[in-house]
C-alpha positions as CSV (number, residue, x, y, z in Angstrom):
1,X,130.2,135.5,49.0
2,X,133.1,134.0,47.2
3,X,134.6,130.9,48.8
4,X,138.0,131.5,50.4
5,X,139.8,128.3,49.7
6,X,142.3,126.7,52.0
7,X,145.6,125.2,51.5
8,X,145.5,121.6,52.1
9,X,147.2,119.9,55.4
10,X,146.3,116.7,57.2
11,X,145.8,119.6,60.3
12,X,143.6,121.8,58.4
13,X,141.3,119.1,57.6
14,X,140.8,118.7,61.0
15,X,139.7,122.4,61.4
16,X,136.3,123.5,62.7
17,X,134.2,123.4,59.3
18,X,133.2,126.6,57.9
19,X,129.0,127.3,57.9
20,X,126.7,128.9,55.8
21,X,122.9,129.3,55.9
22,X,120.9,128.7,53.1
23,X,117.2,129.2,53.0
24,X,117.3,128.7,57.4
25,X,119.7,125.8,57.0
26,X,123.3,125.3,58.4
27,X,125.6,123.5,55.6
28,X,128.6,122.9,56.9
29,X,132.0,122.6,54.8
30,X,135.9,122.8,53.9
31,X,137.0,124.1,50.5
32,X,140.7,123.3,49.5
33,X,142.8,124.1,46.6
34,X,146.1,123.8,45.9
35,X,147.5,127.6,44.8
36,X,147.8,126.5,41.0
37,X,143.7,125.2,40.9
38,X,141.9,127.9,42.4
39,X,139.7,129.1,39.1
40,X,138.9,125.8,37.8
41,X,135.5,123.9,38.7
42,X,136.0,122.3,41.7
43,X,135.4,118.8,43.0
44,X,132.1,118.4,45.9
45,X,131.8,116.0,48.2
46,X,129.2,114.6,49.8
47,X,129.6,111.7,52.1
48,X,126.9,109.0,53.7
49,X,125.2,109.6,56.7
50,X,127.9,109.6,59.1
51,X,131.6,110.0,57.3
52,X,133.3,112.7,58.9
53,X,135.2,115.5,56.8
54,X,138.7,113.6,57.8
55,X,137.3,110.0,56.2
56,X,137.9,111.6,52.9
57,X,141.5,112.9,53.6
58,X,143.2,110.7,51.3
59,X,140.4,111.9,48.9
60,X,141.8,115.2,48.9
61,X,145.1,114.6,49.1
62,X,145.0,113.1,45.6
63,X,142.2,115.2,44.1
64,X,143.3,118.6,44.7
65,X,146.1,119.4,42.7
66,X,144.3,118.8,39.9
67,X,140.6,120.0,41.3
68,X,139.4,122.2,44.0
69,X,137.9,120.1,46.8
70,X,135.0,120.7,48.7
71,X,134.0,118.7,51.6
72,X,130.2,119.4,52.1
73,X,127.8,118.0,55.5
74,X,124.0,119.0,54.3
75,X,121.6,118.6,57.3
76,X,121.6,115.4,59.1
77,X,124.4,114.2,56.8
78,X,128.3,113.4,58.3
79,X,129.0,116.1,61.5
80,X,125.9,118.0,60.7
81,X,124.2,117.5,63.5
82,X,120.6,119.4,62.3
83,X,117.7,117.4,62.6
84,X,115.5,117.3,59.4
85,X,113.2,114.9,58.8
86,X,110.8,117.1,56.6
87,X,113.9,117.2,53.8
88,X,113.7,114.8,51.2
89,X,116.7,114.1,48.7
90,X,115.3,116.6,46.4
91,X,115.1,119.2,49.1
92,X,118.4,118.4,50.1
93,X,119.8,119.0,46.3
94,X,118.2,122.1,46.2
95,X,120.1,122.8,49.4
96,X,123.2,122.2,47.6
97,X,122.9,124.9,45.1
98,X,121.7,127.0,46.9
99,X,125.0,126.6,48.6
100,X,126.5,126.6,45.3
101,X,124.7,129.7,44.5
102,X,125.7,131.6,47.7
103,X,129.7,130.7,46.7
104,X,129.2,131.9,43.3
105,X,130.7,128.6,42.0
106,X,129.7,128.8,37.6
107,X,130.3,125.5,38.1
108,X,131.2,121.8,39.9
109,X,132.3,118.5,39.8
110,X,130.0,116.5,42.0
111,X,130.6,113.3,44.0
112,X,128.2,111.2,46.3
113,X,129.1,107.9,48.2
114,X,126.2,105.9,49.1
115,X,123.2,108.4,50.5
116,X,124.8,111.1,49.1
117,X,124.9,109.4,46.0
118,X,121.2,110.1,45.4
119,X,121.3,113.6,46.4
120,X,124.3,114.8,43.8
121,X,122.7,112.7,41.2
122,X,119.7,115.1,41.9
123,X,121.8,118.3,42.1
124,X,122.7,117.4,37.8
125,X,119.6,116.3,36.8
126,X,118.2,119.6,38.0
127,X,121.1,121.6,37.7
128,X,122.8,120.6,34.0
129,X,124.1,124.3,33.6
130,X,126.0,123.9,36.8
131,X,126.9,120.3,36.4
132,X,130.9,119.5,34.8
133,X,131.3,115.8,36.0
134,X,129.5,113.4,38.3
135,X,131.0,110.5,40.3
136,X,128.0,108.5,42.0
137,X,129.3,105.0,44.3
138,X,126.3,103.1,45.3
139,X,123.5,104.5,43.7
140,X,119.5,103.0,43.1
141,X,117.5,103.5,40.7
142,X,114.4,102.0,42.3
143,X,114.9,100.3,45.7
144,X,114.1,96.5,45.7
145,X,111.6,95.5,48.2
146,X,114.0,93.1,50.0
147,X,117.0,96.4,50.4
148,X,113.8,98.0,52.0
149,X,113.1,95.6,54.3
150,X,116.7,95.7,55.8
151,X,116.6,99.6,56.5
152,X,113.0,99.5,58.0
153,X,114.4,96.5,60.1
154,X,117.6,98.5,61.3
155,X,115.9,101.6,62.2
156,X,112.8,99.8,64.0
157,X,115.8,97.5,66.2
158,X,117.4,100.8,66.6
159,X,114.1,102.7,67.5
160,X,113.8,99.9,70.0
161,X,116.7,100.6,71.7
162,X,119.0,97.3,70.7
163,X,121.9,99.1,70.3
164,X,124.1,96.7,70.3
165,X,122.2,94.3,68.0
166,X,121.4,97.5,66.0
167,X,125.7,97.9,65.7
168,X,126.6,94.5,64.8
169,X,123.4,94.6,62.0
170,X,124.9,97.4,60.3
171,X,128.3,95.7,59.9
172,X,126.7,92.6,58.6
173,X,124.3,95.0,56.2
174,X,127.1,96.8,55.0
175,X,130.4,94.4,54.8
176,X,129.8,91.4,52.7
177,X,130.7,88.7,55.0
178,X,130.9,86.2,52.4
179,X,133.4,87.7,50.4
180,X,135.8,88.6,53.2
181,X,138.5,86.8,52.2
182,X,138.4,88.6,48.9
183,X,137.7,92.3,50.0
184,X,140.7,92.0,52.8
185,X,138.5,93.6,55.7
186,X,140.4,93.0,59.0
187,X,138.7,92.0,62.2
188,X,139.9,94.8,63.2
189,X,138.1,97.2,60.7
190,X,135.1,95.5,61.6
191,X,135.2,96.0,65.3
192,X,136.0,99.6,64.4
193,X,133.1,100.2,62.5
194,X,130.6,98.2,65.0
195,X,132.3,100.1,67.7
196,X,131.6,103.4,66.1
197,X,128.0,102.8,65.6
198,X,127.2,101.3,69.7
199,X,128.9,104.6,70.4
200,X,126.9,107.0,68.5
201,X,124.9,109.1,70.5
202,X,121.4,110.5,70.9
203,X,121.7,112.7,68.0
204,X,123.6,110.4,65.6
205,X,120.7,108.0,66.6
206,X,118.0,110.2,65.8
207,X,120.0,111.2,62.5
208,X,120.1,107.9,61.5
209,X,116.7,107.0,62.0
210,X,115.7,110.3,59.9
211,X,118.3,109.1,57.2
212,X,116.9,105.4,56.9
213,X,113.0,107.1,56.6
214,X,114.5,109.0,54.0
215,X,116.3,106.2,52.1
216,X,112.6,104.2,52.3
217,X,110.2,107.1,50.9
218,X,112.5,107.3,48.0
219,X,110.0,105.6,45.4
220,X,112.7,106.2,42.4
221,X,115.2,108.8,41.0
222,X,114.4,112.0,40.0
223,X,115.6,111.8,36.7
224,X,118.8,110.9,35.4
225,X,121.8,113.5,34.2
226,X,123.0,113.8,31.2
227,X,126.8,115.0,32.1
228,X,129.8,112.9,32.2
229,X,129.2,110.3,34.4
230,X,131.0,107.8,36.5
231,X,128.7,104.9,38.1
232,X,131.3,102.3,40.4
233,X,130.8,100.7,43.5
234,X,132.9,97.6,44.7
235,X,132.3,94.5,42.8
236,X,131.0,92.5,45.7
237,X,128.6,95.1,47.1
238,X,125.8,93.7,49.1
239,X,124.0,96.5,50.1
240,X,123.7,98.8,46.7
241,X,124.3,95.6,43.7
242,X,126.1,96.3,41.0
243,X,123.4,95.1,39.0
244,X,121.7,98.1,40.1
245,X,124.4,100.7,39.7
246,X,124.9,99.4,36.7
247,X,121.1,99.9,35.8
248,X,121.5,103.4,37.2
249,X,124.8,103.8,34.4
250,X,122.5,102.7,31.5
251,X,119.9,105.2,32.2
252,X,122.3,108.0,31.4
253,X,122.7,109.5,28.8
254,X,126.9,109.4,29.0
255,X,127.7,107.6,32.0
256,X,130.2,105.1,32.2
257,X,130.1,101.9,34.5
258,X,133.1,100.2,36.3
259,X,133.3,97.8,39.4
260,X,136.8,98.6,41.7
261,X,137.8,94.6,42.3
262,X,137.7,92.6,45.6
263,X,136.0,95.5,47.4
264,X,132.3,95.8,48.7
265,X,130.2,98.5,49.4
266,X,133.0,101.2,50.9
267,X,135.6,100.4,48.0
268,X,137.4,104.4,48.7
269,X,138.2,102.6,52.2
270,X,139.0,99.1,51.1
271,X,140.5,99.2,48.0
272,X,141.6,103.4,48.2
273,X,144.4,103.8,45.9
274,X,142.0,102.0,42.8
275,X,139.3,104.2,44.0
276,X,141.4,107.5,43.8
277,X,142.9,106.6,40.5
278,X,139.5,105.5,39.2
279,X,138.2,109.4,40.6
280,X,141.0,111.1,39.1
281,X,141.7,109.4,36.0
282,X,137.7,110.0,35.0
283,X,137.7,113.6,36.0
284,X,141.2,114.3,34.1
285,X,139.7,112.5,30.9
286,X,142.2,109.9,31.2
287,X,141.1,106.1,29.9
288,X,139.5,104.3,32.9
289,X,140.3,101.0,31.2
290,X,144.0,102.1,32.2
291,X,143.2,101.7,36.1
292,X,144.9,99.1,37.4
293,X,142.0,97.2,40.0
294,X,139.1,98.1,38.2
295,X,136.9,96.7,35.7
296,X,135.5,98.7,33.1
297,X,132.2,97.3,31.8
298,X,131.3,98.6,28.0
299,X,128.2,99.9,27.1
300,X,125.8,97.3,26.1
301,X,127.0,95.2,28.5
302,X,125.2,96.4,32.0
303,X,121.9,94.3,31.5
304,X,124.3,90.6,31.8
305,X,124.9,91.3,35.4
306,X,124.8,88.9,38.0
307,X,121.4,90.0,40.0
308,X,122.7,87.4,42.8
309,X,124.7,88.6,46.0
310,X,126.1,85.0,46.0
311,X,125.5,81.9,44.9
312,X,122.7,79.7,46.1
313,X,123.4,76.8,48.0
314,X,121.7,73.7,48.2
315,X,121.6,72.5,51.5
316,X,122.5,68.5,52.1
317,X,119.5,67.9,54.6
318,X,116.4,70.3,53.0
319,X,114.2,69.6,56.0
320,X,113.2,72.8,58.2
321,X,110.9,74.6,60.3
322,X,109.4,78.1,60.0
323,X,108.0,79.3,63.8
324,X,106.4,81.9,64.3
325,X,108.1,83.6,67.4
326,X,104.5,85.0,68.6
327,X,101.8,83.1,70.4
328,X,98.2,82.9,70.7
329,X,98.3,80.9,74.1
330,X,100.3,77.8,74.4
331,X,100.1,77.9,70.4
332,X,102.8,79.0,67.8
333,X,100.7,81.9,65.5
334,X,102.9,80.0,62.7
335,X,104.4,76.6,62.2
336,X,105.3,74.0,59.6
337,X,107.5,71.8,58.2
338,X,109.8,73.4,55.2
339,X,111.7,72.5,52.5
340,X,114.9,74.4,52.2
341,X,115.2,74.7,48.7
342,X,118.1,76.7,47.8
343,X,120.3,79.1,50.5
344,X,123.1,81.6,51.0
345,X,124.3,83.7,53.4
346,X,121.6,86.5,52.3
347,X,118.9,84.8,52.2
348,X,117.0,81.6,51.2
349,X,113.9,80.3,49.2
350,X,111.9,77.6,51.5
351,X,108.7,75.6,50.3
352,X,106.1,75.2,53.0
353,X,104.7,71.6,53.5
354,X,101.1,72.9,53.4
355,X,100.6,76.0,51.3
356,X,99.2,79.4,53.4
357,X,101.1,81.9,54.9
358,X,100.5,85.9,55.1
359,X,103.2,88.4,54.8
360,X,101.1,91.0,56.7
361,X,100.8,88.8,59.5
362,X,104.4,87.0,59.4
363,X,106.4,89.0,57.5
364,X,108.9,90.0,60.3
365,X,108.5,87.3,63.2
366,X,109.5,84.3,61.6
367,X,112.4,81.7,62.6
368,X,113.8,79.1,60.7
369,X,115.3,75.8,62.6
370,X,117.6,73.6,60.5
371,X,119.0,70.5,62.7
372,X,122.3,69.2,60.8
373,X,123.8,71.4,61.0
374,X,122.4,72.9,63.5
375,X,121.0,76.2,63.1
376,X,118.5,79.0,64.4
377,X,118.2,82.0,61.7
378,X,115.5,84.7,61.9
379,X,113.8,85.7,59.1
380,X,112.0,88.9,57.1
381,X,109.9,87.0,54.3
382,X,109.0,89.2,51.5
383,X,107.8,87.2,49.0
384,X,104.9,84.7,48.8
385,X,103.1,83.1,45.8
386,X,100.3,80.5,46.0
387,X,102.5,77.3,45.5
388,X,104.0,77.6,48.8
389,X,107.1,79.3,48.2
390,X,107.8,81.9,50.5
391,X,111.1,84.0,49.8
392,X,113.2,85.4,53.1
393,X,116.3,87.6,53.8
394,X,118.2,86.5,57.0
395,X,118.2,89.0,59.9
396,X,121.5,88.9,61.1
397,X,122.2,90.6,64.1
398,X,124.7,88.6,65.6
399,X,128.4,89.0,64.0
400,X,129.9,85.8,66.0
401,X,127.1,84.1,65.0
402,X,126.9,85.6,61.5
403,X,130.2,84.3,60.8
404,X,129.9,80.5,62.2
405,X,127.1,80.4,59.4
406,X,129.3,81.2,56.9
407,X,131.9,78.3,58.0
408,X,128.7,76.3,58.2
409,X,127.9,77.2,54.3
410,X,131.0,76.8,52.8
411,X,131.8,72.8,54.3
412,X,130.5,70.6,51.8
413,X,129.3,68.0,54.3
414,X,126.2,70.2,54.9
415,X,125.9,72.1,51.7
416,X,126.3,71.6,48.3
417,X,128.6,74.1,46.6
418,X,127.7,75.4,43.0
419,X,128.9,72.7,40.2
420,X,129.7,70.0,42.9
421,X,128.4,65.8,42.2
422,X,124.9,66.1,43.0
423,X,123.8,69.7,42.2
424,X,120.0,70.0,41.3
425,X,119.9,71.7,37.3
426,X,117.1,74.0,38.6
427,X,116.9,75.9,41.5
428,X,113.9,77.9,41.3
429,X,114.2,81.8,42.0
C-alpha cells in the first residue's frame, strides 16, 4: 500500500487521521508533501503521550518543502486512543516498521520528542537499513532513580483520583519553574497546559497511567544507532537533563549534541523558530553551529556537563524537621530534628540529628517543616547512607505554592545564593 501523500494546509492538518492496522493494531497518521518532495525519504514524527497531530503544525510547515512529513499516533500515544499496556517501547518500534513496511517507505527520517524519543531511537538501532537521519529531544539512557520516583508519584496521585493535584504536578514536573524568567513561559501557557491535563478524560487517564508504567520498566536503551544523529533538548530541562541527553549523544556512533537556549523541556513550543532551524538545518546537512539560539557542544565535550538542575542553596537558618505524615497512635511513625544542608527548588540534602531512617518505610510520607521562612514541603527521599544523610526530591503539587517557594529561595535574607559572603566551600552531594 503505497502512502498517498497530502498537500499541506493548516485545514488538512486538522483532518480525520488516516489508519492502518498492523499486526491487530490501529496506527494512526497524516503524510504530507509538498508536490516537488514526494520521492525522497520522508520525515516521521512521533510525539509524547498526548501532543495532538496539530501541535506539530509549525513542524510541518517548515519541514516539508524540503522532506515528506509524517505525523504518526502508535497506540496509546497522542489521539490514539488504544489501550496497550502489554507494549513496551520495543514493541512499539516494531510497530513502526511494520507501519513502515506496510507504506513501502525504502526509507525515513525519524524524530521523537520526549516518550517518543525512546521509541524512534529503537526503530534505528533495529532498523539501520531503513534509518537516513534521527532527531531524538529528551532522550535517557538509563533513568536515574530520583526521575523514577517522580513518574511513579504522578501516576499513583493520578491513580488516586487527585486530579487536580495530579494537573498542577505535571506542570511543575515538566516546566522548570526556576528558570522561568529565562525560558519566557507565560502564566498563561501554564494555565493552558494544567487546564489540559484536569480535563483529560477517562481514556487519556488510563493512557497516561499505561505510558508512565511504561516509561518506569524501561531498565536502559536498547542499543544505540549508528546514523546521523541529532541529540537536543532545551538547555534548562528539568525533566530529561541535558547531562543525560548529552550521555545519550556520546553513546553514538555519529550523533551530534546541541542545547536550544533559554528553553526547558518542550523547546519546539518555547523556543520554535531555533527548534525548526535546528531540525532543518541538521536534516539538510547544513552546519548546526550556524543556528542562531542554539549551542552546539563538540565532541569530547559531553562528560563536563552540569549534572545539577540548579544550584544548591544554603539556607540562612539550617534547622528543620522531617514528620512522618503517618501515625502509630498518638505517635509520629517518624520524627527528628534536621539539618538542612544544602537546597533548591528540586530538592534538598538534610542531615538527621540522630542517624536511622528506612526508605522502605519512609520513602514517600515524609514532610519537612522549616520555620523562617516559614515552610511546609513534602518529600520522596531516595537516598540514605549510614551518616545520616538522607537525600529528597520535593513533591510539588501545588503551583501557587510552588512558586511562593521560589520567591522564598531567591531572597537572600533566607538563603544564601551561590558565591555570596558566607558561602560554605563544601556542600556535600
Amino acid at each position: 500500500m503505497k502512502i498517498d501523500y497530502i498537500e499541506y494546509s493548516r485545514n488538512a492538518i486538522k483532518a480525520e487521521a488516516r489508519s492502518c492496522w498492523v499486526g491487530g493494531w490501529r496506527i494512526d497518521y497524516l503524510p504530507f508533501a509538498h508536490p516537488g518532495t514526494k520521492d525522497r525519504p520522508p520525515l516521521l514524527v512521533v510525539g509524547g503521550a498526548f501532543q495532538n497531530f496539530t501541535s506539530y503544525k509549525y513542524c510541518v510547515e517548515r519541514i516539508h518543502e524540503d522532506f515528506p512529513v509524517i505525523l504518526v499516533d502508535l497506540p496509546s500515544l497522542g489521539s490514539n486512543d488504544q489501550l496497550a499496556p502489554d507494549l513496551g517501547m520495543e514493541d512499539l518500534a516494531d510497530l513502526l516498521f511494520g507501519f513502515v513496511e506496510q507504506m513501502e517507505l525504502p526509507s525515513v527520517h525519524l524524530m521523537g520528542l520526549s516518550l517518543g524519543s525512546a521509541i524512534v531511537s529503537t526503530f534505528a538501532y533495529k532498523y539501520p537499513q531503513r534509518t537516513e537521519k534521527l532527531i531524538v529531544a529528551g532522550i535517557l539512557t538509563r533513568p536515574r532513580k530520583s526521575w523514577r520516583m517522580l513518574v511513579d508519584e504522578s501516576v499513583r496521585v493520578l491513580d488516586e483520583g487527585r486530579m487536580d493535584e495530579f494537573s498542577q504536578a505535571v506542570v511543575l514536573y515538566l516546566v522548570n519553574y526556576h528558570r522561568i524568567k529565562e525560558t519566557g513561559i507565560t502564566p498563561t501557557a501554564r494555565r493552558l497546559f494544567y487546564r489540559q491535563m484536569k480535563a483529560l478524560n477517562d481514556n487519556e487517564r488510563e493512557r497516561y497511567k499505561i505510558n508512565g508504567r511504561r516509561l518506569l520498566s524501561v531498565e536502559g536503551v536498547l542499543g544505540y544507532p549508528e546514523c546521523e544523529t541529532l541529540v537536543t533538548t532545551g538547555e534548562f530541562d528539568s525533566f530529561t537533563l541535558p547531562w543525560e541527553n548529552a550521555t545519550f549523544a556520546r553513546k553514538c556512533k555519529n550523533a551530534q549534541f546541541a542545547l536550544i537556549e533559554g528553553a526547558d523541556h518542550l523547546p519546539q513550543l518555547e523556543k520554535r523558530e531555533q527548534s525548526l532551524e535546528l531540525f532543518s538545518s541538521f536534516l539538510n546537512g547544513r552546519p548546526l553551529e550556524n543556528v542562531q539560539g542554539v549551542k552546539v557542544y563538540p565532541h569530547g565535550t559531553y562528560d563536563k556537563l552540569e549534572r545539577r538542575r540548579s544550584e544548591r542553596l544554603v539556607p540562612c537558618n539550617s534547622r528543620g524537621r522531617m514528620i512522618s505524615e503517618s501515625r502509630i497512635g498518638d505517635q509520629f511513625r517518624f520524627d527528628q530534628q534536621v539539618k538542612v544542608i544544602d537546597i533548591n527548588f528540586f530538592g534538598c540534602l538534610l542531615k538527621l540529628e540522630r542517624p536511622g531512617f528506612s526508605l522502605a518505610d519512609h520513602a514517600r510520607d515524609c514532610t519537612l517543616y522549616i520555620t523562617s521562612p516559614e515552610l511546609k514541603l513534602e518529600l520522596l527521599a531516595f537516598d540514605y547512607d549510614d551518616a545520616g544523610y538522607v537525600r529528597c526530591l520535593f513533591k510539588h503539587g501545588n503551583i501557587e505554592q510552588a512558586e511562593r517557594f521560589t520567591a522564598h529561595l531567591k531572597d537572600g535574607e533566607y538563603f544564601l545564593q551561590p558565591g555570596s559572603k558566607g558561602q560554605v566551600h563544601k556542600i556535600y552531594g
